[in-house]
C-alpha positions as CSV (number, residue, x, y, z in Angstrom):
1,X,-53.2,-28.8,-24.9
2,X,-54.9,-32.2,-24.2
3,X,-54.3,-33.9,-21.1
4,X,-52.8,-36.7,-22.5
5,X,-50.0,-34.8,-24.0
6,X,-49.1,-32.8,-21.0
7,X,-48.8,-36.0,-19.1
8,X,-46.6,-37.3,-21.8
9,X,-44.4,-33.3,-22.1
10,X,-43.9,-33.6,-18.5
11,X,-43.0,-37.9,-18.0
12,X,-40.5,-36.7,-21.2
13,X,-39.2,-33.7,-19.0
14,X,-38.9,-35.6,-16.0
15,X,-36.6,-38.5,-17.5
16,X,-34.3,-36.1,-19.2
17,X,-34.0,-33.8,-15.6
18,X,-33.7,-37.8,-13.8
19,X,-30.9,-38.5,-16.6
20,X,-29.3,-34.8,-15.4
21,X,-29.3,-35.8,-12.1
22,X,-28.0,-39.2,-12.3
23,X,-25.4,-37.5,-14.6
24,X,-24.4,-35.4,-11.7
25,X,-24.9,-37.7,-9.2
26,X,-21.8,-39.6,-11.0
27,X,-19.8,-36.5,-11.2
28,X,-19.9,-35.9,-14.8
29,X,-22.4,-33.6,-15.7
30,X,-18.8,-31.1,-16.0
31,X,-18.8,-33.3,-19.4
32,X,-22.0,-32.3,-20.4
33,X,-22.5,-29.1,-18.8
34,X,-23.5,-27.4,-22.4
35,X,-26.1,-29.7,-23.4
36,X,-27.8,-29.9,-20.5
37,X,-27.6,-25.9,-20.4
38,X,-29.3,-25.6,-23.6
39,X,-31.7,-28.2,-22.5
40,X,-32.8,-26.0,-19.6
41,X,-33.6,-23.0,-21.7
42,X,-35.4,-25.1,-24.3
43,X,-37.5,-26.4,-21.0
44,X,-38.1,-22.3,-19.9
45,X,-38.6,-21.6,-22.9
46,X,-41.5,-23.8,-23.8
47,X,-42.8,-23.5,-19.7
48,X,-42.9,-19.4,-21.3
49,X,-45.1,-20.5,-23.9
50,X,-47.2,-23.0,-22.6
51,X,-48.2,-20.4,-19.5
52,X,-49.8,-18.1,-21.9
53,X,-52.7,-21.3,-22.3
54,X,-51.7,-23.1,-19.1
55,X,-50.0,-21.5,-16.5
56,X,-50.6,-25.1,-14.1
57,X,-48.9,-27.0,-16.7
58,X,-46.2,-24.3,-17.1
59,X,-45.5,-24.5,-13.0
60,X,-45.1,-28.4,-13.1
61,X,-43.1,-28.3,-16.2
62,X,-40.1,-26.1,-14.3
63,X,-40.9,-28.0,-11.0
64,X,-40.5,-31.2,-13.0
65,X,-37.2,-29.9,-14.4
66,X,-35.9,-29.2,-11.2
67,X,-36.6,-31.6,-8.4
68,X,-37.6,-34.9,-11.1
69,X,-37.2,-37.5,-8.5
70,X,-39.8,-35.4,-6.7
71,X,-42.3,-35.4,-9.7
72,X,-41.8,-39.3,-10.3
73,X,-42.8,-39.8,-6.5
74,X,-45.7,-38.2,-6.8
75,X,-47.0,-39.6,-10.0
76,X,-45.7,-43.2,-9.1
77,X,-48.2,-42.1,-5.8
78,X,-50.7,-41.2,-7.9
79,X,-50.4,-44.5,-9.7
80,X,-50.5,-46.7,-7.2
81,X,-53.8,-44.9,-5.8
82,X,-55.6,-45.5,-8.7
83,X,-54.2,-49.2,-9.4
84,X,-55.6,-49.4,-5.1
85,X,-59.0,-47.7,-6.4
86,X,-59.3,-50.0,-9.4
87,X,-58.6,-53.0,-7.7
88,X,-61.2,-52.4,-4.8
89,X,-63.8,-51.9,-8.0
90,X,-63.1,-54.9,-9.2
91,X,-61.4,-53.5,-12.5
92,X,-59.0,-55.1,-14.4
């Protein structure tokens, strides 16, 4: 799998695990319990077949999944590294 498209399979698994959480967070995830059940198992299930290619990609797609606030710190991190790095070369 590109790059690209594992950045954009794990952003897309991190705001449906944020939406779980905030979901939770306001005590009605008992509404949705299913979905977000079967959501989960679609996630393993993909992380099983993605780590026959990638096995990296496979490890930050469950660690995505389950701690998301923790993934978007890190790549909002990441972001504002290279936004620091870009401005100091005098990119745009």
């Amino acid at each position: 799998m590109d790059p690209e498209t594992a950045d954009l399979l794990i952003a897309f698994v991190e705001k449906v695990g944020l939406l779980r959480r905030d979901i939770q967070h306001r005590k009605e995830l008992d509404k949705y319990e299913g979905r977000f059940a079967r959501i989960e198992q679609m996630v393993s299930k993909l992380a099983e077949h993605v780590a026959q290619e990638n096995p990296d990609l496979a490890t930050a797609l469950r660690g995505t999944w389950q701690y998301p606030a923790r993934a978007l710190a890190f790549r909002n991190a990441a972001h504002q590294k290279q936004v620091k790095k870009d401005q100091e070369s005098g990119d745009p």
